[in-house]
FILUM-206242 format. One record per residue (C-alpha): x negated, y, z negated; residue in three letters. Coordinates in steps of 0.001 Angstrom, whole numbers, always signed. Layout:
[[X, Y, Z], "ALA"],
...
This chain:
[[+63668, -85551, +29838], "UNK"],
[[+60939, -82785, +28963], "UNK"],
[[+57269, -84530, +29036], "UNK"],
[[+54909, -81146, +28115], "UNK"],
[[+55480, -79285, +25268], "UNK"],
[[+52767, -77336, +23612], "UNK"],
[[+53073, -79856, +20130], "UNK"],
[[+52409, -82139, +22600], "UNK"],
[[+49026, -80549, +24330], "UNK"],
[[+48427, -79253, +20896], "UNK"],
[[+47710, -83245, +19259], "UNK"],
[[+45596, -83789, +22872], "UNK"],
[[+43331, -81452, +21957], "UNK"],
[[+42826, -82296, +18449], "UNK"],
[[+42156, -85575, +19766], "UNK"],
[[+40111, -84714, +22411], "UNK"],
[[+37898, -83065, +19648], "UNK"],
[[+37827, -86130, +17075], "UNK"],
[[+36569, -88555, +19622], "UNK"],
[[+33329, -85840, +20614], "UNK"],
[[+32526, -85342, +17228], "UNK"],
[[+32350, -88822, +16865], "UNK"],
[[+29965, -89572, +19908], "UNK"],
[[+27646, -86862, +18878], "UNK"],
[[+27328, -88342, +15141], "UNK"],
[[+26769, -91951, +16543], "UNK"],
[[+24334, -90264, +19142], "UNK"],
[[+22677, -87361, +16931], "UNK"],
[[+18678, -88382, +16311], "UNK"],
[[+18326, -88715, +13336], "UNK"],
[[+15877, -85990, +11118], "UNK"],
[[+12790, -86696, +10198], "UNK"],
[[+11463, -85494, +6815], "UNK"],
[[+7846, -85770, +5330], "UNK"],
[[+7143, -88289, +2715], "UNK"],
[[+5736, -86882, +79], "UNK"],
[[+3215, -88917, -1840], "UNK"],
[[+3164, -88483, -5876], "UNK"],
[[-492, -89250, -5750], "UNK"],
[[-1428, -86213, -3445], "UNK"],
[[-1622, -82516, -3560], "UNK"],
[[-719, -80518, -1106], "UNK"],
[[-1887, -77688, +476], "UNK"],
[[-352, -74520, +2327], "UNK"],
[[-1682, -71059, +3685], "UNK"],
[[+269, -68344, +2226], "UNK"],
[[-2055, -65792, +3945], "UNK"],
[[-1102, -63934, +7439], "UNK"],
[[-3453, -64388, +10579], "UNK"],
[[-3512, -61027, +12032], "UNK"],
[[-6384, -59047, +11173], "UNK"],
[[-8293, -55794, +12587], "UNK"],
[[-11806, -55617, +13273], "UNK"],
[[-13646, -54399, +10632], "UNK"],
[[-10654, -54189, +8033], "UNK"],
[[-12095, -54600, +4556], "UNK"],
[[-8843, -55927, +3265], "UNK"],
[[-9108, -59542, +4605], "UNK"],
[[-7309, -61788, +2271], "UNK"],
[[-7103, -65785, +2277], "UNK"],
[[-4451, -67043, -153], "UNK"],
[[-3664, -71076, -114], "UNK"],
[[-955, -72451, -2555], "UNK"],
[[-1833, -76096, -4546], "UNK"],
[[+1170, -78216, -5276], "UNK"],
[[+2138, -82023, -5948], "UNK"],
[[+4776, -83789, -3897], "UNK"],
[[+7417, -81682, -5841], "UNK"],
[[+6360, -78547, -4848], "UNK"],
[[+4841, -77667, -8696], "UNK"],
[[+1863, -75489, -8905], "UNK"],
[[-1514, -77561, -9670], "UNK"],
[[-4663, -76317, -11050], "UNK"],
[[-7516, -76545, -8496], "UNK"],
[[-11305, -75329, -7455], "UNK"],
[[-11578, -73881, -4015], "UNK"],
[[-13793, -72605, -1750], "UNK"],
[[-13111, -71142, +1174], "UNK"],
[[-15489, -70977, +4459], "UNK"],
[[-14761, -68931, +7898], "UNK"],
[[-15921, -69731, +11264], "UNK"],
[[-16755, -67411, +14673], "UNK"],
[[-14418, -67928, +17595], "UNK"],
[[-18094, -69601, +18645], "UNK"],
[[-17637, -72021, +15881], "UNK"],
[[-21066, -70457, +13991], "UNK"],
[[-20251, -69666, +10673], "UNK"],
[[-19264, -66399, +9624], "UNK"],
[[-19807, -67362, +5467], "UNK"],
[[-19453, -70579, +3388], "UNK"],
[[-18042, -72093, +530], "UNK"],
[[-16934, -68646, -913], "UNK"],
[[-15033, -69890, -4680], "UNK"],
[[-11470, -68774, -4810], "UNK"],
[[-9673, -66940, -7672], "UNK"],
[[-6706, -68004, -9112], "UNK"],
[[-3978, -65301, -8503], "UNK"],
[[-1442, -64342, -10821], "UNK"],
[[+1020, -66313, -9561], "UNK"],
[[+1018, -69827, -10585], "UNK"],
[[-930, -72769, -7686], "UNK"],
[[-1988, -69768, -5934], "UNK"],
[[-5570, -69441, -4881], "UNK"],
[[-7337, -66190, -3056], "UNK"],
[[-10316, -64656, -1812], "UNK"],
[[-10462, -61231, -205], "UNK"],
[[-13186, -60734, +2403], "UNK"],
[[-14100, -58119, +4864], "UNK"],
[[-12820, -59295, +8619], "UNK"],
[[-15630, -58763, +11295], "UNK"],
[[-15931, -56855, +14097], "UNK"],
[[-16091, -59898, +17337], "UNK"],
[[-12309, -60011, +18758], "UNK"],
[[-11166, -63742, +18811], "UNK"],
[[-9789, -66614, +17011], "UNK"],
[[-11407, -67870, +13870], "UNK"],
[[-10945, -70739, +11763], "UNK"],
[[-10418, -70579, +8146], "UNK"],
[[-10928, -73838, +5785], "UNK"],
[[-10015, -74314, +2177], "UNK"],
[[-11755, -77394, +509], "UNK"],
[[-10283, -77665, -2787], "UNK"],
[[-10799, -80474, -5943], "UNK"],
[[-7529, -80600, -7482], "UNK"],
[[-6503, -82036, -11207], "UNK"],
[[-3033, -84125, -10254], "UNK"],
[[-2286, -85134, -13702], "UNK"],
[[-4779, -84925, -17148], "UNK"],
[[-6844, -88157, -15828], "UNK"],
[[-6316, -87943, -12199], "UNK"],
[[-8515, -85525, -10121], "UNK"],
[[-7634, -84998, -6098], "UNK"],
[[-9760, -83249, -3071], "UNK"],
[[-7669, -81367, -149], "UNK"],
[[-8810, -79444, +2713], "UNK"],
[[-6683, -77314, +4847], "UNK"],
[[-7469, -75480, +8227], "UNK"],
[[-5914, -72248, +9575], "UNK"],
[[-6580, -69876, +12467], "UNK"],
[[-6900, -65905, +12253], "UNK"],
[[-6917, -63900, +15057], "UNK"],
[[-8650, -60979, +14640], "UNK"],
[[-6680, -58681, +17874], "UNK"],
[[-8205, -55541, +19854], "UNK"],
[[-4763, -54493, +20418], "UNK"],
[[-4684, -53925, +16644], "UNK"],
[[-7680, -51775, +16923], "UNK"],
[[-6520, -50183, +19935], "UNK"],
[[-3209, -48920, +17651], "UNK"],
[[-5621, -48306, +15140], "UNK"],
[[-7624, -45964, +17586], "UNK"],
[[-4416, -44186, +18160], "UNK"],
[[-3164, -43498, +14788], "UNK"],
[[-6365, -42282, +13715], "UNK"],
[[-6322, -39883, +16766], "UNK"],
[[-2987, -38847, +16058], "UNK"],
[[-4480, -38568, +11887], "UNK"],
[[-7118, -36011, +13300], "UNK"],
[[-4322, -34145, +15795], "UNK"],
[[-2138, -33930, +12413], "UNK"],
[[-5263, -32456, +10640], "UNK"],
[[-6644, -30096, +13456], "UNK"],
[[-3504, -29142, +14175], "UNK"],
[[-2682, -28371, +9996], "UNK"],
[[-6013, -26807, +10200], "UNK"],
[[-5197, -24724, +13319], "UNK"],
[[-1590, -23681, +11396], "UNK"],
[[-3788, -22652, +8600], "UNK"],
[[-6471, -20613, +10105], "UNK"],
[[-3287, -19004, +12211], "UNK"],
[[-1695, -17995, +9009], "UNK"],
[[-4938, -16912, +7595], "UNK"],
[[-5921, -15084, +10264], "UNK"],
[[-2395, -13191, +10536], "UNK"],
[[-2671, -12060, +6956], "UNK"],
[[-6150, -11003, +7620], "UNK"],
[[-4564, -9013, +10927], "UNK"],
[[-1769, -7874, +8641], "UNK"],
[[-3416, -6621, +5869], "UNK"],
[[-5796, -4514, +8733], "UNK"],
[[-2369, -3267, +9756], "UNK"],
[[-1501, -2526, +6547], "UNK"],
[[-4977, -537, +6267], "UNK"],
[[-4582, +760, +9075], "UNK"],
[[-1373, +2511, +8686], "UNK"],
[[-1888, +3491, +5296], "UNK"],
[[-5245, +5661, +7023], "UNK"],
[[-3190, +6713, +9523], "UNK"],
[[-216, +7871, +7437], "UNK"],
[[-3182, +9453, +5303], "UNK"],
[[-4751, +10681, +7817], "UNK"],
[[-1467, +12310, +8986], "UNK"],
[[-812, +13930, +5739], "UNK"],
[[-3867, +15399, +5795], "UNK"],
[[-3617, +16758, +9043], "UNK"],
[[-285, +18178, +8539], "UNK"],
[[-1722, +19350, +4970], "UNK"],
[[-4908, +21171, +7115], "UNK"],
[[-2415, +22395, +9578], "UNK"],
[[+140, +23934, +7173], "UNK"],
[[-2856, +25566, +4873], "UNK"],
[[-3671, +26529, +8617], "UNK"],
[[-987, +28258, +9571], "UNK"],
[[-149, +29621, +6028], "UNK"],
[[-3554, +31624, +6314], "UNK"],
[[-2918, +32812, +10138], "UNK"],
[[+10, +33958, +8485], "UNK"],
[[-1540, +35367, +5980], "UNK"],
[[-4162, +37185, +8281], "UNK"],
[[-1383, +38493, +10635], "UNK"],
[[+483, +40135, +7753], "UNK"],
[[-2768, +40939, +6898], "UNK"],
[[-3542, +43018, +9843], "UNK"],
[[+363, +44181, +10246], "UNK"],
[[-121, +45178, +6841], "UNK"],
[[-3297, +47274, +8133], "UNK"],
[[-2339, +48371, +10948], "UNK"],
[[+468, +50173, +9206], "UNK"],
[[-2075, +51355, +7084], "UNK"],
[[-4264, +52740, +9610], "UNK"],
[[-1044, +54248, +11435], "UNK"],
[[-744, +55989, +8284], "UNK"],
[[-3385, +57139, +7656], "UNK"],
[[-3938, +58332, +11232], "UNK"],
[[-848, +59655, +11294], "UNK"],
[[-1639, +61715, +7961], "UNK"],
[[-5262, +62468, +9829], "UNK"],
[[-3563, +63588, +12748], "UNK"],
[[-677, +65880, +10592], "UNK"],
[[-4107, +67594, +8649], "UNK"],
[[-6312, +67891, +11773], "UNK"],
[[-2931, +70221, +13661], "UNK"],
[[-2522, +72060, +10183], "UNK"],
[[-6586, +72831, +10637], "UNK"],
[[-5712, +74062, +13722], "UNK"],
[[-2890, +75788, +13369], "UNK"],
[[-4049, +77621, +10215], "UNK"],
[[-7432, +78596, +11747], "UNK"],
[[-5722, +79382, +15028], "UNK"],
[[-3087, +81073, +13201], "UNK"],
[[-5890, +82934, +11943], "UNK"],
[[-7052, +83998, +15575], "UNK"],
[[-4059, +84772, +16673], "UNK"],
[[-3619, +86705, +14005], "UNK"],
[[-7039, +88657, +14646], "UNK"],
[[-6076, +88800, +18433], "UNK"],
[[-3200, +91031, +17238], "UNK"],
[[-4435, +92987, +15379], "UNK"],
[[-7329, +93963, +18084], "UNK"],
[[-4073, +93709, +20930], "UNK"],
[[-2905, +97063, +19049], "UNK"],
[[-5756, +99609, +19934], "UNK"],
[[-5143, +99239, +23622], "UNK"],
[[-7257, +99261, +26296], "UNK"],
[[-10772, +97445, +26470], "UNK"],
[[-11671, +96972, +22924], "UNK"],
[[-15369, +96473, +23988], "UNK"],
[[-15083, +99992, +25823], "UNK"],
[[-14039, +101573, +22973], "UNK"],
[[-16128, +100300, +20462], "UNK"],
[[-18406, +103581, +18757], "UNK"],
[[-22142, +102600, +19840], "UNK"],
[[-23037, +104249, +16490], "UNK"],
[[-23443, +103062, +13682], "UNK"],
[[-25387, +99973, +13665], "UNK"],
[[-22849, +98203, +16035], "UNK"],
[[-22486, +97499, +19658], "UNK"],
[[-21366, +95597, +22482], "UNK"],
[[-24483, +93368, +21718], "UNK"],
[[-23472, +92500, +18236], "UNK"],
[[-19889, +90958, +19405], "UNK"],
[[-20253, +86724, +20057], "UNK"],
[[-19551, +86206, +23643], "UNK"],
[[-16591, +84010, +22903], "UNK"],
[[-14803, +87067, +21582], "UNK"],
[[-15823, +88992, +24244], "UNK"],
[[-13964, +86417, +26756], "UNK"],
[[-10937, +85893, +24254], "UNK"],
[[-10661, +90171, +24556], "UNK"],
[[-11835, +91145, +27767], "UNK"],
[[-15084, +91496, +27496], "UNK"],
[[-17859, +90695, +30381], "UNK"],
């Protein structure tokens, strides 16, 4: 005969669970809720309690109710105290906020790290005839490791802005170095031109001056040439001329000086001694 079968561990287990359930209901403490009195208002802090030194935006909000959690109309004032237990202010009045039992008062948080105390002291109308007083205390801690994180964002704030400052004087000064490259090259590029302008106009009139004196010298070649050509027909037709004479005198023979008469108004001294030479004469 089979005695395990899984139906069977299946209903041990259920049981199993049954019984514990039923110890820990018989054995569970039993809660503990607050009795609420219909002849009382309650108070609670709605507020945080971290704050930074100096912060301007401290803010104590308490919410009024009855004993069923509706909103109540009430007057309260509100009073801080040093972690030194002096007071910081008292009896500041409250405003009512916008939302319904809700009562605030903004103040500015001080500088002296610690734990304060905040205390609301408010008179409270719990029905048309019936008028209530509640206080409440909380504790606000007012944390150097908040200002410490404050210290650092606002040096990372003025890294942001130096270094959006240092991105804009960059770009201002590289359009101020562009546009003085942009001057630049335009002078040089005009500069260039007018170089190459002075050069060309230079060269055109060396040019000019060397055709110039080509042209001249041709000219003067000419016209030397031409001098030359009229000084040898000068020559030629006045040597012609002599030679000419010289023939003629060749034809008498002998020493034409000699045989000149002596008579006659003419002699040997009359006759230019460059003749004489060219005939024979002494």
């Amino acid at each position: 005969m089979k005695i395990f079968t899984w139906t069977n561990l299946a209903i041990f287990i259920l049981f199993i669970s049954v019984i514990g359930l039923a110890v820990y209901t018989v054995r569970k403490p039993s809660e503990k809720f607050e009795q609420k009195s219909p002849d009382e208002a309650y108070l609670t802090w709605v507020s945080h309690t971290e704050y930074i030194a100096g912060d301007s935006t401290g803010q104590a909000i308490i919410s009024v109710s009855d004993y069923k959690g509706r909103p109540l109309n009430a007057s309260c004032l509100f009073s801080l105290v040093y972690p030194d237990n002096t007071f910081v202010f008292t009896d500041y009045p409250m405003n009512p906020s916008i939302i319904a039992g809700n009562y605030y008062r903004i103040f500015t948080v001080p500088n002296t790290f610690g734990v304060y105390t905040e205390f609301v002291n408010c008179s409270i109308q719990l029905n048309p005839a019936v008028n209530v007083s509640a206080s409440k205390s909380n504790s606000i801690h007012v944390n150097p490791a908040f200002d410490f994180l404050v210290n650092i964002s606002q040096n990372i704030t003025n890294i942001h802005e130096q270094i959006n400052n240092l991105s804009i004087d960059i770009n201002n000064n590289f359009t101020v170095i562009e546009n003085k490259i942009d001057n630049l090259s335009v002078n040089i590029y005009n500069n260039f031109t007018a170089l190459n302008d002075s050069i060309t106009n230079n060269f055109n009139y060396t040019n000019q001056l060397i055709m110039n004196v080509s042209t001249n010298v041709t000219n003067f070649r000419n016209e030397a040439y031409t001098w030359y050509i009229d000084i040898i027909s000068r020559i030629y037709d006045c040597c012609q001329r002599w030679i000419e004479e010289l023939g003629k005198l060749g034809t008498l023979g002998g020493n034409v000086i000699q045989r000149l008469p002596t008579g006659g108004g003419t002699s040997q001294s009359n006759i230019p001694s460059w003749l004489k030479k060219i005939i024979g004469g002494d």
